[in-house]
N, C-alpha and C positions, 0 to 999 in steps of 0.2 A: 626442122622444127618451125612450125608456123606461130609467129606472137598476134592475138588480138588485144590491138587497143582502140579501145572506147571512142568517138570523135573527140571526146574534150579531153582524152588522155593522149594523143599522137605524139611520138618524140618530137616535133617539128612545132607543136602547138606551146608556148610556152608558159599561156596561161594555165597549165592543166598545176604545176606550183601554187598559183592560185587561189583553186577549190579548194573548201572544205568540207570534208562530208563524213562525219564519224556515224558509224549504229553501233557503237556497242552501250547507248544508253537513250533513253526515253526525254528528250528535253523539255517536252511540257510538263511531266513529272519531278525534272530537277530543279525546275523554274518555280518551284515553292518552296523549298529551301532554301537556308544561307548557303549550306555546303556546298549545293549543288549549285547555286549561282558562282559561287566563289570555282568549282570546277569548270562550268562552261565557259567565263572569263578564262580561264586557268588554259585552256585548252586552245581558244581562240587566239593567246599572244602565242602560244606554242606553236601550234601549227598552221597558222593564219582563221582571217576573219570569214574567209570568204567572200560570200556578196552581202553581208552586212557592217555594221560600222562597231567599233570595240568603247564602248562608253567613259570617257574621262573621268567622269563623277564615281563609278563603279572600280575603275582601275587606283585611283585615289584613295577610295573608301576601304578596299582590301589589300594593297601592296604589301602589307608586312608576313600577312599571311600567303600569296601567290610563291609557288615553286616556277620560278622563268631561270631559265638560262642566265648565269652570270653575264654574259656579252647584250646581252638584249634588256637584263636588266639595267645595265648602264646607260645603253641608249635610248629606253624610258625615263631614266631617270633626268638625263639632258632634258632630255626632251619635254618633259611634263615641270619639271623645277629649275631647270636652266646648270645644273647642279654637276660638278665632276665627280 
C-alpha cells in the first residue's frame, strides 16, 4: 500500500501539527457574525492558529462562552490572568 503525503504533511516534517486549514466553512461569511467569530476563535485554540496570531482582546471578550478543552483552558487561563 502506497501513502501520499502532502510536502507539508511528511511524518518527518513536524510542522505539518502546525497548519491549520479547515473548509468545512466560509470564513469571510463567519467573520460577520458574533457566532461565527466566537466559532473561528473557538476553532483556532482548538486545533491551532496556524500562521496567524489568536487575538487576546477577542479571547478575553468571549471566554465564558468558548468550548476549549479543560487542560488548555487552564493554561489560558495562567496564562492570560496569572490565575490557578
Amino acid at each position: 500500500m502506497v501513502v501520499f503525503y502532502p510536502r507539508f504533511a511528511s511524518p518527518v516534517n513536524t510542522r505539518y501539527n502546525c497548519l491549520m486549514h479547515l473548509w468545512d466553512y466560509r470564513e469571510k461569511a463567519l467573520k460577520k457574525t458574533a457566532w461565527g467569530r466566537r466559532y473561528i476563535l473557538q476553532n483556532m485554540i482548538n486545533l491551532g492558529p496556524g500562521r496567524r496570531k489568536i487575538s487576546l482582546k477577542l479571547v478575553k471578550k468571549y471566554w465564558h462562552d468558548l468550548d476549549i478543552d479543560p487542560l488548555r483552558r487552564n493554561l489560558l487561563r495562567y496564562l492570560i490572568w496569572g490565575k490557578r
